[in-house]
Jmol script that loads the backbone (N, CA, C; Angstrom):
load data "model"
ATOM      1  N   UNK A   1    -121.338  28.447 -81.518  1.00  0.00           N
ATOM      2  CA  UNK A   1    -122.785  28.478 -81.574  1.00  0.00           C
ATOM      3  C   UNK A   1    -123.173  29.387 -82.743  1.00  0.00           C
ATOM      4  N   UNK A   2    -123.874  29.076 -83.928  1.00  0.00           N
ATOM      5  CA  UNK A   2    -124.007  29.749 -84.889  1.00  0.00           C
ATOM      6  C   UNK A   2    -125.260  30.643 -85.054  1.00  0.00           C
ATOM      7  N   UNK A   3    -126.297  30.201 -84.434  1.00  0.00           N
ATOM      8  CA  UNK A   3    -127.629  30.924 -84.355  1.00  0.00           C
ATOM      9  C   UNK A   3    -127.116  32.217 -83.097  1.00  0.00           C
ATOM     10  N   UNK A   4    -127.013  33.662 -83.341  1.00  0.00           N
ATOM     11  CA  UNK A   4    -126.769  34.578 -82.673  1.00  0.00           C
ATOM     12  C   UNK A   4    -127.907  34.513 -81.465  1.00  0.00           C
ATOM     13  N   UNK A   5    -128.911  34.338 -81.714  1.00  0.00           N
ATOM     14  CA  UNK A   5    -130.259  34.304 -80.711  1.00  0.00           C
ATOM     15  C   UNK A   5    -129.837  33.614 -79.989  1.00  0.00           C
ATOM     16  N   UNK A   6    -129.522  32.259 -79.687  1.00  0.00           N
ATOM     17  CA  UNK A   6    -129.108  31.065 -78.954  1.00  0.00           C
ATOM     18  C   UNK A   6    -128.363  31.453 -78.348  1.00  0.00           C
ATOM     19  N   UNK A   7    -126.774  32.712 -78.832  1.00  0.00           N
ATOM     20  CA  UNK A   7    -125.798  32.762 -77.801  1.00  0.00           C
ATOM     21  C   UNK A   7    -126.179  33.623 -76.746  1.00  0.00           C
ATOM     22  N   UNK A   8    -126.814  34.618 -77.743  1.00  0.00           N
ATOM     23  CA  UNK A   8    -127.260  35.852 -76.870  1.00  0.00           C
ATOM     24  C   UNK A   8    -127.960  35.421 -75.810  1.00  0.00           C
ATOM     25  N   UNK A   9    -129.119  34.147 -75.758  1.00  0.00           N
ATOM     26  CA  UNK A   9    -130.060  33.763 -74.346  1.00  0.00           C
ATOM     27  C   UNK A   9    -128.519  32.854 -73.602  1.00  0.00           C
ATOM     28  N   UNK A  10    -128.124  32.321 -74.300  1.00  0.00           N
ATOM     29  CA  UNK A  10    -126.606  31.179 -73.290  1.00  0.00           C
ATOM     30  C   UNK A  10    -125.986  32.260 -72.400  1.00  0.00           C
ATOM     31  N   UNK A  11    -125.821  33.311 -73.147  1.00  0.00           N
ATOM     32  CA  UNK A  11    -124.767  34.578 -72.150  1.00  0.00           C
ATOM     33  C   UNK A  11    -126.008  35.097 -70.974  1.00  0.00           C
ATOM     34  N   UNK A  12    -127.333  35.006 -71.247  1.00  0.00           N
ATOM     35  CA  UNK A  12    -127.960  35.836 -70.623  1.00  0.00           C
ATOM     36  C   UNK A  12    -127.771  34.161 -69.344  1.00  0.00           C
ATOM     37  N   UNK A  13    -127.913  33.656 -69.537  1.00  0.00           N
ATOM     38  CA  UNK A  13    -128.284  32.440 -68.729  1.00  0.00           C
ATOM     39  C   UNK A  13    -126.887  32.016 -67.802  1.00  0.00           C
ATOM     40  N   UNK A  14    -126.146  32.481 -68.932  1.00  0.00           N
ATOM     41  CA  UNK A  14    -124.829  32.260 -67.739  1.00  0.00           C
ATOM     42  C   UNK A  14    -124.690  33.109 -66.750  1.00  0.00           C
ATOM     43  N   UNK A  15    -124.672  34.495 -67.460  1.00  0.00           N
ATOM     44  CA  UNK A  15    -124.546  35.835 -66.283  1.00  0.00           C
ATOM     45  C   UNK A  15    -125.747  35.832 -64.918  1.00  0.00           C
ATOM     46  N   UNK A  16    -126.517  34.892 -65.218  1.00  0.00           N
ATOM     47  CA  UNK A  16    -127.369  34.823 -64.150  1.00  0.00           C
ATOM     48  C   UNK A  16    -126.846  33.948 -63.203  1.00  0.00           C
ATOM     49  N   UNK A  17    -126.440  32.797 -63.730  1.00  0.00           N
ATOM     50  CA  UNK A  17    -126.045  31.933 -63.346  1.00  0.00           C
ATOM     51  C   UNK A  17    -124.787  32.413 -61.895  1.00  0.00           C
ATOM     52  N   UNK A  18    -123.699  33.042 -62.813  1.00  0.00           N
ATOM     53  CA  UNK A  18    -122.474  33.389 -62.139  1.00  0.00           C
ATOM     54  C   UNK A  18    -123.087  34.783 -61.031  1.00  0.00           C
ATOM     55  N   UNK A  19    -123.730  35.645 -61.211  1.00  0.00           N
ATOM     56  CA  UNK A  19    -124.514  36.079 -60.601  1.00  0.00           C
ATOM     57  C   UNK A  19    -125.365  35.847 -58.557  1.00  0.00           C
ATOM     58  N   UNK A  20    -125.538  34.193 -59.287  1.00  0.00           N
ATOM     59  CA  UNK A  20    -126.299  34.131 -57.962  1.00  0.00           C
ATOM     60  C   UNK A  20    -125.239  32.914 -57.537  1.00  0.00           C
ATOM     61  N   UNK A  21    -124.285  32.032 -58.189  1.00  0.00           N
ATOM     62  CA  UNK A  21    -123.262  31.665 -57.707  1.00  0.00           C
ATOM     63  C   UNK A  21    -122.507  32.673 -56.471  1.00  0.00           C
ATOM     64  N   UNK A  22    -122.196  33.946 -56.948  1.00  0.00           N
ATOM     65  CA  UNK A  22    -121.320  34.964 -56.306  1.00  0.00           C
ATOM     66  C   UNK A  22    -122.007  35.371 -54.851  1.00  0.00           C
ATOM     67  N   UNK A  23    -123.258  35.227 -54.919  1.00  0.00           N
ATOM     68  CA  UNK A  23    -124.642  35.380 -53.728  1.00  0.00           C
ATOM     69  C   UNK A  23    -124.474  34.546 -52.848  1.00  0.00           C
ATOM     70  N   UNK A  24    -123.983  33.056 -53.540  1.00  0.00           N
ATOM     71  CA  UNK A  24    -124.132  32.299 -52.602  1.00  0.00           C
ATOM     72  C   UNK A  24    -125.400  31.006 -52.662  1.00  0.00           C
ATOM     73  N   UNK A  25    -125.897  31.275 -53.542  1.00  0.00           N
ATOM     74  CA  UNK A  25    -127.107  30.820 -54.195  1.00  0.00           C
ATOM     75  C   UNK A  25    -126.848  29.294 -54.307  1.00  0.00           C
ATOM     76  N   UNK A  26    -127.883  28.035 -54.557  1.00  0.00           N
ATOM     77  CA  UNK A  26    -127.562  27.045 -55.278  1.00  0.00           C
ATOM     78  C   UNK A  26    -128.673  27.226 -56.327  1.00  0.00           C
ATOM     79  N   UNK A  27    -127.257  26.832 -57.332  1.00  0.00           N
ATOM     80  CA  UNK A  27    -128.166  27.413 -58.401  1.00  0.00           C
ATOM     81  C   UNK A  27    -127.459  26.977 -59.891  1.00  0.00           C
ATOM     82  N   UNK A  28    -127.787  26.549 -60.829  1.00  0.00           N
ATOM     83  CA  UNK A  28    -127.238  25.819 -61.711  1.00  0.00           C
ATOM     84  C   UNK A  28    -128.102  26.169 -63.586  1.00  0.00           C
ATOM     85  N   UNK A  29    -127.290  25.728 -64.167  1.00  0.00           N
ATOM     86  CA  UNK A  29    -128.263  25.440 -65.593  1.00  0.00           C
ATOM     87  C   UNK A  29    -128.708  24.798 -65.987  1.00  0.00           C
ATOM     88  N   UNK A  30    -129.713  24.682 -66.638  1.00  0.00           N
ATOM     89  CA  UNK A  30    -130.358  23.227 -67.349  1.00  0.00           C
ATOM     90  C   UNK A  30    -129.766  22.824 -68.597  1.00  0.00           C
ATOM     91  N   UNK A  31    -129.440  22.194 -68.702  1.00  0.00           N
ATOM     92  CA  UNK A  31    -128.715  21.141 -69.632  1.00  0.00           C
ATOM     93  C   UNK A  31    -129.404  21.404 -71.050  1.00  0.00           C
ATOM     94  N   UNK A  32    -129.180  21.810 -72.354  1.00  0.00           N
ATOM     95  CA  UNK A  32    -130.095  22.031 -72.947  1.00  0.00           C
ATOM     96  C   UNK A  32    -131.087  22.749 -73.231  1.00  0.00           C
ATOM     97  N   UNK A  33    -131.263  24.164 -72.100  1.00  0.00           N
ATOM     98  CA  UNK A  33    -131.819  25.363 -71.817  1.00  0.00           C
ATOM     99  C   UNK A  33    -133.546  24.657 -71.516  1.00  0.00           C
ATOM    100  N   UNK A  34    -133.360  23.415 -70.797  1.00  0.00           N
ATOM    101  CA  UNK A  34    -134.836  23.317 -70.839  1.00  0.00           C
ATOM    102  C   UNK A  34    -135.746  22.545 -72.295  1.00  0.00           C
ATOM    103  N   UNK A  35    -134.803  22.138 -73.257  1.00  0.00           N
ATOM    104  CA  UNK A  35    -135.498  22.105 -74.299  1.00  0.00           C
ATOM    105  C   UNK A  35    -136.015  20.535 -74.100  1.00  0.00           C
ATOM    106  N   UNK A  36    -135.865  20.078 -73.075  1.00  0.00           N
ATOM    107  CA  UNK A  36    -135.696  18.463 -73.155  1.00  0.00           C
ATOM    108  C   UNK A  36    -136.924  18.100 -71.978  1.00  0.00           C
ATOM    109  N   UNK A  37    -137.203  19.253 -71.564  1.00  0.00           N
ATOM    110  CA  UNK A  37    -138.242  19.045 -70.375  1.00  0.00           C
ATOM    111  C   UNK A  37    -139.531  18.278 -70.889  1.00  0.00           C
ATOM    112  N   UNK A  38    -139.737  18.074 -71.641  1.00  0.00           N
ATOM    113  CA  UNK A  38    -141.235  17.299 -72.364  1.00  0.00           C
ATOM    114  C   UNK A  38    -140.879  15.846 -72.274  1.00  0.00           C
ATOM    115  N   UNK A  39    -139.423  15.760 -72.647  1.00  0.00           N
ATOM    116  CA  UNK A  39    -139.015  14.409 -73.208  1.00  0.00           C
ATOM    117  C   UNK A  39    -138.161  13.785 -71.789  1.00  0.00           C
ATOM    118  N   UNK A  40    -137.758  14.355 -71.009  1.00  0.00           N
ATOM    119  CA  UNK A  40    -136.610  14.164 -69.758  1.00  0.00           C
ATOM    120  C   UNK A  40    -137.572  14.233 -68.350  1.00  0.00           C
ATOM    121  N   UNK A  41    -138.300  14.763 -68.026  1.00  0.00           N
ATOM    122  CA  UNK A  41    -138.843  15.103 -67.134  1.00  0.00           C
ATOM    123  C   UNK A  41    -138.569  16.454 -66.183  1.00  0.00           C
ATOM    124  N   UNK A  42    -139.079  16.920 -65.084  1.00  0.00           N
ATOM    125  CA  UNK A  42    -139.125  17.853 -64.169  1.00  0.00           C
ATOM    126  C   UNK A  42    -137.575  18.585 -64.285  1.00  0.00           C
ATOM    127  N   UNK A  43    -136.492  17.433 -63.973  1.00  0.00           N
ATOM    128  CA  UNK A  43    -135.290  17.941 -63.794  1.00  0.00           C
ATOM    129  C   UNK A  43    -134.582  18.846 -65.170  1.00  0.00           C
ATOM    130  N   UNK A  44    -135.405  18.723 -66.054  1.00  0.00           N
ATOM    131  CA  UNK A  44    -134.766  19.040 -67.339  1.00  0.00           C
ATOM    132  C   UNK A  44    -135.541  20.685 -67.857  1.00  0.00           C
ATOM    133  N   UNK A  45    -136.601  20.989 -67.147  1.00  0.00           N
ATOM    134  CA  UNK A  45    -137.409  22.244 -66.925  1.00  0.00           C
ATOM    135  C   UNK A  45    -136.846  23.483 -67.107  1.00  0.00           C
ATOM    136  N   UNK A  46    -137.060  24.482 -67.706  1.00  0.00           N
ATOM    137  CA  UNK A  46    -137.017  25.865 -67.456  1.00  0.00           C
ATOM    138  C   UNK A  46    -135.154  25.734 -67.976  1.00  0.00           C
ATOM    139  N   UNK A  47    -134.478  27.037 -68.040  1.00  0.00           N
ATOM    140  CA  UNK A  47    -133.504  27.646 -68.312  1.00  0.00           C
ATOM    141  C   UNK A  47    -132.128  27.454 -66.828  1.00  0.00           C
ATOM    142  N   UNK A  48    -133.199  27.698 -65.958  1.00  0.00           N
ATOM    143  CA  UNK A  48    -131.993  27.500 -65.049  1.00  0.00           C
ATOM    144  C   UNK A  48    -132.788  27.314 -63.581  1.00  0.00           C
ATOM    145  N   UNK A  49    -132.138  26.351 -62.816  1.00  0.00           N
ATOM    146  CA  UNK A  49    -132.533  25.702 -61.273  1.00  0.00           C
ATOM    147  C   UNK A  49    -132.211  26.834 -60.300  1.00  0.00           C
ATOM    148  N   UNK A  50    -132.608  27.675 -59.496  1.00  0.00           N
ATOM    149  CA  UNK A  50    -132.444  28.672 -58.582  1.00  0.00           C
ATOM    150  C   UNK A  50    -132.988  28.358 -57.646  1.00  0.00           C
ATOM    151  N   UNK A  51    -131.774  27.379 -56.611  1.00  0.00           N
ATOM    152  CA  UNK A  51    -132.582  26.616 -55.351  1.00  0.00           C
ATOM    153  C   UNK A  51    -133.764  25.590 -55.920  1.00  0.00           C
ATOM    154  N   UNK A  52    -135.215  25.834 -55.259  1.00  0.00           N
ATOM    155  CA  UNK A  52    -136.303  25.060 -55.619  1.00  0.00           C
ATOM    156  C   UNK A  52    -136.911  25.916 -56.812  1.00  0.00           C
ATOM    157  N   UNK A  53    -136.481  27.049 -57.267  1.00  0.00           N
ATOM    158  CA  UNK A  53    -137.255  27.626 -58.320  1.00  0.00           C
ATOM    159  C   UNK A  53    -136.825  27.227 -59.411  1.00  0.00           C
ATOM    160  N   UNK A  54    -137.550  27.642 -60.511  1.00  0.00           N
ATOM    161  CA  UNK A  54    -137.359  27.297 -62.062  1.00  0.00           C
ATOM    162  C   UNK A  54    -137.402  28.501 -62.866  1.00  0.00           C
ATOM    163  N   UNK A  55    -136.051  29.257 -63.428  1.00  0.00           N
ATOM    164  CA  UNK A  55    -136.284  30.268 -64.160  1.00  0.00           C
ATOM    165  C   UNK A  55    -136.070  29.594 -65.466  1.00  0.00           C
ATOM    166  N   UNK A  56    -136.910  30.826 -66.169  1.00  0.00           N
ATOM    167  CA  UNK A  56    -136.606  31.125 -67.850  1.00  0.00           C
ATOM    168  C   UNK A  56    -136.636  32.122 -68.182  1.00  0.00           C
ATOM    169  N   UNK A  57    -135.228  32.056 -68.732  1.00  0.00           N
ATOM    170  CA  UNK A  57    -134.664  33.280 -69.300  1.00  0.00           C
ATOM    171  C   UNK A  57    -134.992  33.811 -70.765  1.00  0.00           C
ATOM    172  N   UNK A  58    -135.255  35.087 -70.915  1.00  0.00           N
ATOM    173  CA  UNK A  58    -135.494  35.383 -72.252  1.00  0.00           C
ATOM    174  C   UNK A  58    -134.807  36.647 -72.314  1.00  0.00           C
ATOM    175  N   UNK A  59    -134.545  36.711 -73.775  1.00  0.00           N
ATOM    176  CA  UNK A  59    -133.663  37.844 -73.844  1.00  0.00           C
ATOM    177  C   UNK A  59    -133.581  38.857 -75.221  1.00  0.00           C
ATOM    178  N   UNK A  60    -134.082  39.791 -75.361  1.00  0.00           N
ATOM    179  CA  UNK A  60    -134.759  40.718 -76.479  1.00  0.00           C
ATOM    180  C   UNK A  60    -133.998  41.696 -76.988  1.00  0.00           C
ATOM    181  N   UNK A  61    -133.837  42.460 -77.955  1.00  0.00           N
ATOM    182  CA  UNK A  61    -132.847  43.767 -78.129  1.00  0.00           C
ATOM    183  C   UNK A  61    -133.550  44.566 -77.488  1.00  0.00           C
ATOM    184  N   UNK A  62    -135.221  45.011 -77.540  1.00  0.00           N
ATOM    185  CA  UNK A  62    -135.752  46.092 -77.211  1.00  0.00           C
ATOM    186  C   UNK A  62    -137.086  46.074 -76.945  1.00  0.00           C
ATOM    187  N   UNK A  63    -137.511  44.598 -76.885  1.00  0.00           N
ATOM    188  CA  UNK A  63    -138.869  44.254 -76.638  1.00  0.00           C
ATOM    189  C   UNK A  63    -139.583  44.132 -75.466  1.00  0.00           C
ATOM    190  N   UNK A  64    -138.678  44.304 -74.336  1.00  0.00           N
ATOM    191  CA  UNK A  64    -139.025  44.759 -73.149  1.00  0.00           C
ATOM    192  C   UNK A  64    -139.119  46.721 -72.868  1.00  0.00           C
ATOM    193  N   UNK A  65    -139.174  47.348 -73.392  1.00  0.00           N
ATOM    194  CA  UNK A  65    -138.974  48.664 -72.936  1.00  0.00           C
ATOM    195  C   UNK A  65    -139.977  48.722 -71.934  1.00  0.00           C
ATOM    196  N   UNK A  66    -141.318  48.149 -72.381  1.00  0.00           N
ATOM    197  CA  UNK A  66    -142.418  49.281 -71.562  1.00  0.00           C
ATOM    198  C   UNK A  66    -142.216  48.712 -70.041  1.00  0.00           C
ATOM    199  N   UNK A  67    -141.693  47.370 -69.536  1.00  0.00           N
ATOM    200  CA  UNK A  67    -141.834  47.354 -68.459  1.00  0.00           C
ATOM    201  C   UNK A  67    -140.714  47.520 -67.659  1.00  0.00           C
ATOM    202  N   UNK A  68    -139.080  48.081 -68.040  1.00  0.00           N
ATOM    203  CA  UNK A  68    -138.471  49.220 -67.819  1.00  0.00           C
ATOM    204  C   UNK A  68    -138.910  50.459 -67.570  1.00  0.00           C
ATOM    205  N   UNK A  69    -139.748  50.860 -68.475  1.00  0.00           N
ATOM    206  CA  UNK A  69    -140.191  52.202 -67.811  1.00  0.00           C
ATOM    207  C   UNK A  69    -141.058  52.160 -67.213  1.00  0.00           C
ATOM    208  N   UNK A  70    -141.979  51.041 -66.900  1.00  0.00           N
ATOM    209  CA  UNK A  70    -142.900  51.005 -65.764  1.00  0.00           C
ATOM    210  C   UNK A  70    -142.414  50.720 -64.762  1.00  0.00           C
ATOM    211  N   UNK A  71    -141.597  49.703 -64.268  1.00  0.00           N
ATOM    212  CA  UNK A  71    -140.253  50.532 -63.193  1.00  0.00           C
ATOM    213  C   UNK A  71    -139.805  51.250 -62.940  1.00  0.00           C
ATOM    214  N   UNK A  72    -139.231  52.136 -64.218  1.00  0.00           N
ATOM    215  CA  UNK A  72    -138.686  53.137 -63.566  1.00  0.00           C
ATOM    216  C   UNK A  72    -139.367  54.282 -63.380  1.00  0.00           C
ATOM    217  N   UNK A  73    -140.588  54.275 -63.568  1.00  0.00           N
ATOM    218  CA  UNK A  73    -141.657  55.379 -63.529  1.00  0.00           C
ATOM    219  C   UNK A  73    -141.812  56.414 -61.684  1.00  0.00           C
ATOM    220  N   UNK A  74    -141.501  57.732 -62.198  1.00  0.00           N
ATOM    221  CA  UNK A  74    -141.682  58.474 -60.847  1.00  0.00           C
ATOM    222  C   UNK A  74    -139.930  58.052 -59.989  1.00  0.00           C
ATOM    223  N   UNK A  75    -140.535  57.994 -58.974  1.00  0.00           N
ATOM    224  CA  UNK A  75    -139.025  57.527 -57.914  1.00  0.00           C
ATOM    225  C   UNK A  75    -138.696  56.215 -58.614  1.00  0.00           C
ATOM    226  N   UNK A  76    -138.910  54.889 -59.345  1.00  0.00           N
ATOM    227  CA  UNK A  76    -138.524  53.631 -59.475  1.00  0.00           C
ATOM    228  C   UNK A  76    -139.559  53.171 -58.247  1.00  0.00           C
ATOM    229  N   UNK A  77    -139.664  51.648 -59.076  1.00  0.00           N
ATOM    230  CA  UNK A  77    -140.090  51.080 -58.227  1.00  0.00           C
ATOM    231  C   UNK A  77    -139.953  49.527 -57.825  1.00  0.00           C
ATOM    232  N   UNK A  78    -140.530  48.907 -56.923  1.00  0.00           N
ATOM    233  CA  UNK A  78    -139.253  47.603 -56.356  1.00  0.00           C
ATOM    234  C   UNK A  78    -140.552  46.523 -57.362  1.00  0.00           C
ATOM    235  N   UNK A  79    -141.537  46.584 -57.292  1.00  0.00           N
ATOM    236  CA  UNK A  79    -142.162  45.358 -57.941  1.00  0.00           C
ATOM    237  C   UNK A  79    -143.068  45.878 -59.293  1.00  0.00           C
ATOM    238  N   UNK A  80    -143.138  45.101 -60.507  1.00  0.00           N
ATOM    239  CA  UNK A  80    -144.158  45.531 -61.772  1.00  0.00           C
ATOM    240  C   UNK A  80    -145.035  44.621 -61.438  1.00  0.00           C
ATOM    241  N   UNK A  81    -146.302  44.766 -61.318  1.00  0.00           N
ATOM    242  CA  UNK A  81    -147.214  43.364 -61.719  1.00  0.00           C
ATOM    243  C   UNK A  81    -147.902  43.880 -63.147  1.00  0.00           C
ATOM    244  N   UNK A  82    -147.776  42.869 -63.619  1.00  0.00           N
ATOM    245  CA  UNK A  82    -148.933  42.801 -65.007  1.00  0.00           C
ATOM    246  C   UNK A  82    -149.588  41.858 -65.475  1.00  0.00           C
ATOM    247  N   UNK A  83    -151.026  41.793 -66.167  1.00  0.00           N
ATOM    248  CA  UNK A  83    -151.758  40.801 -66.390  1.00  0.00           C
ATOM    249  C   UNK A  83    -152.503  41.436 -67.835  1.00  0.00           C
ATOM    250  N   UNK A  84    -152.520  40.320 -68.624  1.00  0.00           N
ATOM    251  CA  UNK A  84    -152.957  40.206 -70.316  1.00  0.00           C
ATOM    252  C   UNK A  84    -154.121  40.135 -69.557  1.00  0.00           C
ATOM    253  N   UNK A  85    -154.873  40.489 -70.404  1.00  0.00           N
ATOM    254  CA  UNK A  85    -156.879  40.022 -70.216  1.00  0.00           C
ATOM    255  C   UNK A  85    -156.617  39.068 -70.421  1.00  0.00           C
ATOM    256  N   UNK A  86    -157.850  38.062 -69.199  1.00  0.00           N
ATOM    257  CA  UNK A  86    -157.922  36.626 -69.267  1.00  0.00           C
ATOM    258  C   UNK A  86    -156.560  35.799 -68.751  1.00  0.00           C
ATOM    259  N   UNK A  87    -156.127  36.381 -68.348  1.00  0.00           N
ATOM    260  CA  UNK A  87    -154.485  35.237 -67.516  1.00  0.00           C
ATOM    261  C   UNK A  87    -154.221  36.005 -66.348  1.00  0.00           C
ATOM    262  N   UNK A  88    -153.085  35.246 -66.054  1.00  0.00           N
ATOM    263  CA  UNK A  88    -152.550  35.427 -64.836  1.00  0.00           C
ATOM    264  C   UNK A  88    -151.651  36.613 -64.252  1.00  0.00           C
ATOM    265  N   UNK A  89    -151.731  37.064 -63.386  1.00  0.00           N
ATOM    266  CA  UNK A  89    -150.692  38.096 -63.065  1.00  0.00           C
ATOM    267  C   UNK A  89    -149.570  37.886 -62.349  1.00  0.00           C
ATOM    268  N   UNK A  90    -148.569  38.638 -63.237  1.00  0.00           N
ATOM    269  CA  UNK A  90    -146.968  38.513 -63.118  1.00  0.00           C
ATOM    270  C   UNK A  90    -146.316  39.640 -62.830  1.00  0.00           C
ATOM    271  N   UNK A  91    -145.487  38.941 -61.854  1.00  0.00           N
ATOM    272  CA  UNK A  91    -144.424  40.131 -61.082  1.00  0.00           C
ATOM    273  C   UNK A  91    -143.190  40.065 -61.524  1.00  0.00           C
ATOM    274  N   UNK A  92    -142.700  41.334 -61.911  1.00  0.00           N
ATOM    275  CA  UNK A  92    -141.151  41.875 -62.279  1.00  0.00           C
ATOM    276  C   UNK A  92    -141.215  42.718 -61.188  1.00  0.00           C
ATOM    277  N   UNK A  93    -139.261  42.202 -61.128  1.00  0.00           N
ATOM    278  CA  UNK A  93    -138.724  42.686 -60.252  1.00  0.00           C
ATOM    279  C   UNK A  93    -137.137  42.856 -60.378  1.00  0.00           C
ATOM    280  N   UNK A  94    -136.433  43.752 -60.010  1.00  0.00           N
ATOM    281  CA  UNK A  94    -135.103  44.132 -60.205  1.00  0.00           C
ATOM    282  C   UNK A  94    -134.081  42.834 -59.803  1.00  0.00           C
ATOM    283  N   UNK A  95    -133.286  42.373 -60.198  1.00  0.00           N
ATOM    284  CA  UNK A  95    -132.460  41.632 -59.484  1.00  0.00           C
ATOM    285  C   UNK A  95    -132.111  41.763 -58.271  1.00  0.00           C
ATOM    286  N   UNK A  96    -131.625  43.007 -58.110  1.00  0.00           N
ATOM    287  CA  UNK A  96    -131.412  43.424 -56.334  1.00  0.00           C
ATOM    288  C   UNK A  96    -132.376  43.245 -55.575  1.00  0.00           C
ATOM    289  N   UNK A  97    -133.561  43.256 -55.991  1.00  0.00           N
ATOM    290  CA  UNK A  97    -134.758  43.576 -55.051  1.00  0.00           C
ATOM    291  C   UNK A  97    -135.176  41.979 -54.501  1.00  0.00           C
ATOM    292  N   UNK A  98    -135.151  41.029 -55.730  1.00  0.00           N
ATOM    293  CA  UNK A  98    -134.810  39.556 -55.477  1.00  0.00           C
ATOM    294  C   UNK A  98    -133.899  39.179 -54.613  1.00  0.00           C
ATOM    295  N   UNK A  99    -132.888  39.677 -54.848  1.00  0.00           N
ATOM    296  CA  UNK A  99    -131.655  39.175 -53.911  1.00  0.00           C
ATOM    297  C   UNK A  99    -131.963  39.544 -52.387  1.00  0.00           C
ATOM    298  N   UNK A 100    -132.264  41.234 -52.398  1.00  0.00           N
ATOM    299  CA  UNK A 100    -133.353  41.158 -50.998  1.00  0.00           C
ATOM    300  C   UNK A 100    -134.189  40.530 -50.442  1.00  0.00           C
ATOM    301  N   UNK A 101    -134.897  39.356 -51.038  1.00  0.00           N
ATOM    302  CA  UNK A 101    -136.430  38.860 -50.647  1.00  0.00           C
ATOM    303  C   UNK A 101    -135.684  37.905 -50.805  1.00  0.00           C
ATOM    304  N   UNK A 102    -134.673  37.150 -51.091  1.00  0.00           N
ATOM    305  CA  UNK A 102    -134.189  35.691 -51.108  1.00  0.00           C
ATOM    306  C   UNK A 102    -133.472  36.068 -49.689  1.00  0.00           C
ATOM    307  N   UNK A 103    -132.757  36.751 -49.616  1.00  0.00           N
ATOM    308  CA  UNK A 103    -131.972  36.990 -47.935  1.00  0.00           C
ATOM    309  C   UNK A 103    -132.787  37.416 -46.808  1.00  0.00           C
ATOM    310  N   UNK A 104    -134.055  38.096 -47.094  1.00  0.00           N
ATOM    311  CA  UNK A 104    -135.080  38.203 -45.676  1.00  0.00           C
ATOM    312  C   UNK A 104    -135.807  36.752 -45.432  1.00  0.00           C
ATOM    313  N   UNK A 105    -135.647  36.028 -46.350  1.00  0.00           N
ATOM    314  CA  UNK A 105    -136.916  35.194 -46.270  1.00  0.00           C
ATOM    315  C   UNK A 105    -135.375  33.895 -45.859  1.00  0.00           C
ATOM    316  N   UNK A 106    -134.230  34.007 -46.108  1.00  0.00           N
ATOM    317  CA  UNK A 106    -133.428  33.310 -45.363  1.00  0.00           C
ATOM    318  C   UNK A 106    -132.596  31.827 -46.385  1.00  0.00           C
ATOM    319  N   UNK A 107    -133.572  32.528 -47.418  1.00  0.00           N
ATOM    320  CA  UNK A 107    -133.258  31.037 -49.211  1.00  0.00           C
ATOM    321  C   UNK A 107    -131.666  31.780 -49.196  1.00  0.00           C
ATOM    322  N   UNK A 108    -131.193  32.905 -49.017  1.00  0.00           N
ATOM    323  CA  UNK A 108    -129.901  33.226 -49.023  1.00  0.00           C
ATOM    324  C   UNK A 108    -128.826  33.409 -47.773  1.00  0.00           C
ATOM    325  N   UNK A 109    -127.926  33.418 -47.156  1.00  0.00           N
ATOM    326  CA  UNK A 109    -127.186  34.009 -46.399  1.00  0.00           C
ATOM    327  C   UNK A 109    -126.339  35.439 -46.894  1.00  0.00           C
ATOM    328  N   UNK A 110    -126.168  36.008 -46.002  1.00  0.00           N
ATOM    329  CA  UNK A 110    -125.520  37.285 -46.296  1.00  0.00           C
ATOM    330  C   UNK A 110    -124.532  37.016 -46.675  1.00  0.00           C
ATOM    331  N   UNK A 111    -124.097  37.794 -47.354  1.00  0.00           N
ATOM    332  CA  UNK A 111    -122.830  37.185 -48.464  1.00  0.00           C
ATOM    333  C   UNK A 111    -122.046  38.818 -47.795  1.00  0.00           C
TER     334      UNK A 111
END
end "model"
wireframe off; spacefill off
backbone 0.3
color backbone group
């Protein structure tokens, strides 16, 4: 893979991948990282299939800081919400803390 950007999101997409494989998860990649979803339909969506969800993965050297440290602000904390003026509000959340709320809510078994 010659574009470094491309491998760097493929590794981020795999480690997720193998990740929630190890959980127990069904959970897979999209063929094409999603790029085909306009032209393929629904199944071809987003970065990677997690059960009925649809992630997309992105992956930065350092362009996430501030909402690292808005996590980790004080004791840490389990959820970020944030909202741009005029849109929608979005929740970050730790991987672990996911993996918690996928196993209370029962989308996981205890592994």
């Amino acid at each position: 893979m010659p574009n470094r950007n491309k491998q760097r999101g493929y590794e981020l997409e795999r480690e997720t991948v193998v990740f929630w494989e190890s959980a127990g998860a069904e959970v897979r990649r999209v063929w094409g990282s999603g790029s085909f979803g306009h032209a393929l339909g629904d199944e071809f969506e987003g970065d990677i299939k997690l059960g009925p969800y649809v992630v997309e993965a992105k992956r930065k050297k350092s362009g996430f800081k501030f909402l690292y440290d808005a996590l980790d602000q004080g004791q840490g904390s389990d959820l970020l919400v944030v909202r741009q003026d005029r849109s929608r509000r979005i929740y970050i959340l730790e991987e672990k803390t996911l993996l918690d709320l996928m196993r209370r809510s029962r989308l996981l078994s205890e592994v």
